[in-house]
N, C-alpha and C positions, 0 to 999 in steps of 0.2 A: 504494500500500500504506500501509497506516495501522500506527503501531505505539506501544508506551508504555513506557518506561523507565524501570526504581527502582533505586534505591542507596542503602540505609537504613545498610549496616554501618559507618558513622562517624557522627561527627556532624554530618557536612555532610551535608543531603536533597537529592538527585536527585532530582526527577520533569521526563520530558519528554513529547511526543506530538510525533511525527515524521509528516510526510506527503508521499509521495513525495519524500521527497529536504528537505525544508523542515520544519526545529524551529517548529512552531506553539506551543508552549508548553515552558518553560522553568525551572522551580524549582530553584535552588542556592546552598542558605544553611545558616548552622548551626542546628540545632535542639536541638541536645543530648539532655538527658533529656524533652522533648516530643515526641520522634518519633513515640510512638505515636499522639498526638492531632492531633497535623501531619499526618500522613500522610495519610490519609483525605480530610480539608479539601484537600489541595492537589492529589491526583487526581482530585477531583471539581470544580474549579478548572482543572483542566488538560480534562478534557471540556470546560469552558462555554468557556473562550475559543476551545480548538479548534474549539467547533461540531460535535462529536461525543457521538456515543452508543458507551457502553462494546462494544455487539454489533457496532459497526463496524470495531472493533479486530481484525487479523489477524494479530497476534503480541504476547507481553510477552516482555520482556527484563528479565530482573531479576537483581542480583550474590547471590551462595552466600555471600561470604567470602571472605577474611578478614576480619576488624575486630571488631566491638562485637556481641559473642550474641547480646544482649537485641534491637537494632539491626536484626542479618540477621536475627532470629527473624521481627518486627515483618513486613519487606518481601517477604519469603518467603509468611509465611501470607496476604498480601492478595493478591500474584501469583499464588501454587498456587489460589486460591477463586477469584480472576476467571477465569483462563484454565480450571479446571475445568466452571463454571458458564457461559462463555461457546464451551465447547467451542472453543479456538484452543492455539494451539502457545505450550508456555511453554521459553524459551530462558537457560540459567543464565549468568550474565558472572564474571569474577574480579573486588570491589572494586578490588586493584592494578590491571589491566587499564585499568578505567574512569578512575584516576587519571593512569595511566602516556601514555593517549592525548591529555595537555594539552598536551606540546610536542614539536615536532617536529624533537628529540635526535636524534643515528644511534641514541644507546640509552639509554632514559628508566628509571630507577631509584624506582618506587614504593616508598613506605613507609605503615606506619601505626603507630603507637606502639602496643605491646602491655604496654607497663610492666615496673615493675624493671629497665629497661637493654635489654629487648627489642625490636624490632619485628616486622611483620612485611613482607617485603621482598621484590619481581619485579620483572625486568629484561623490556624489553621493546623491540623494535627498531621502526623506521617504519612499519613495516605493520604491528604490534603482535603482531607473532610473542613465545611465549616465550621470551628467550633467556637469563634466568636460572629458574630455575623458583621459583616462588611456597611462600617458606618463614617458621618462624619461627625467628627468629635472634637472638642479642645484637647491638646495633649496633656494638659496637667489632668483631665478628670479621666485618663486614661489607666486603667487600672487590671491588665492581664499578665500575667507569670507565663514566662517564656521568652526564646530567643528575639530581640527586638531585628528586625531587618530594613532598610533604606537605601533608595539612592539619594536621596536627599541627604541636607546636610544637619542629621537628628541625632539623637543616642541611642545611633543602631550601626547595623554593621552591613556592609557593602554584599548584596544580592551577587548569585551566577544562576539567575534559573536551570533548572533540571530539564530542559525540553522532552527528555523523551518521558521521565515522571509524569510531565502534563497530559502530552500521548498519551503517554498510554491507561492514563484514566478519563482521558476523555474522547477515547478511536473509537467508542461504539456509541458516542451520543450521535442521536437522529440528524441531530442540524436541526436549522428553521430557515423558514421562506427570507431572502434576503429583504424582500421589502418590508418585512413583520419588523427587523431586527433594530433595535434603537440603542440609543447612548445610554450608561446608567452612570448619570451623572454624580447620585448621593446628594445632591444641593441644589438650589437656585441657581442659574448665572446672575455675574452684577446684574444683568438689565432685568432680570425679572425681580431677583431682589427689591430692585428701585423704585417696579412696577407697583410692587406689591406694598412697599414702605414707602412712601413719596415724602421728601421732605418738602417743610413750609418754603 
């Protein structure tokens, strides 16, 4: 089985191609505010070293969210248009998820800096069950036992997602229709925020 992995909602880029069981390809670096331009380039990078064609691909996996709007917008709309276009199964991941599955804690403590004092924060155990649920929260009223992880700049320690871990608990989810598949943000954006609080 062939498969392709994104996780644009920070600013470290994810791209993998997995095959059978074997990361043929690999990208995970920061890209910051170039993700959009990055992106593109390095999944089409990720076909050439693999020796693959995009119609060869039998699944994308790509994360919803949390993290950076602009970010999950970016990874979302290249996934939903391939896997639409390539008629295959598109599979949504949680960013914390794909963080949380860097070490092998009894219970890994993802974050990602959501600002002003925020994060956002999931607990997750060895088989990468949820066993906090995926929120956003002030970091000081955060309160779980276990390895903290980040790439952000917290009191936690530097993520290498597990890709095939991810695979391979989540090769035999069905997918969903690209069009169903939406952002989970965990928050308001400012503008709605604004919307909803108007100041005088």
């Amino acid at each position: 089985m062939k498969y392709l992995l994104i996780d644009s909602a920070t600013a470290t880029l994810v791209v993998a191609i997995v095959i059978d069981e074997q990361i043929k390809y690999l990208f995970n670096e920061v890209t910051g505010k170039d993700m959009s331009s990055t992106i593109m380039m390095k999944i089409a990078e990720a076909f050439k070293e693999a020796q693959l064609k995009p119609q060869d691909l039998d699944k994308i996996f790509v994360t919803t969210g949390p993290g950076s709007f602009t970010g999950i917008r970016v990874g979302l709309t290249v996934a939903k248009t391939m896997a639409w276009a390539l008629k295959i199964p598109i599979v949504p991941l949680s960013s914390l998820e794909v963080i949380a599955s860097a070490t092998p804690g009894q219970t890994n403590v993802a974050l990602i800096d959501a600002r002003r004092g925020y994060v956002y924060a999931g607990a997750y155990d060895q088989n990468l069950n949820n066993v906090y649920k995926d929120r956003h929260i002030l970091l000081n009223q955060l309160n779980v036992k276990g390895v903290y992880i980040s790439y952000d700049d917290l009191p936690a320690i530097k993520p290498n997602p597990d890709i095939l871990k991810l695979i391979n608990k989540h090769k035999d989810d069905p997918g969903v229709n690209p069009h169903h598949l939406n952002p989970n943000y965990l928050k308001l954006t400012e503008a709605e925020e604004k919307l909803n609080y108007p100041h005088d």
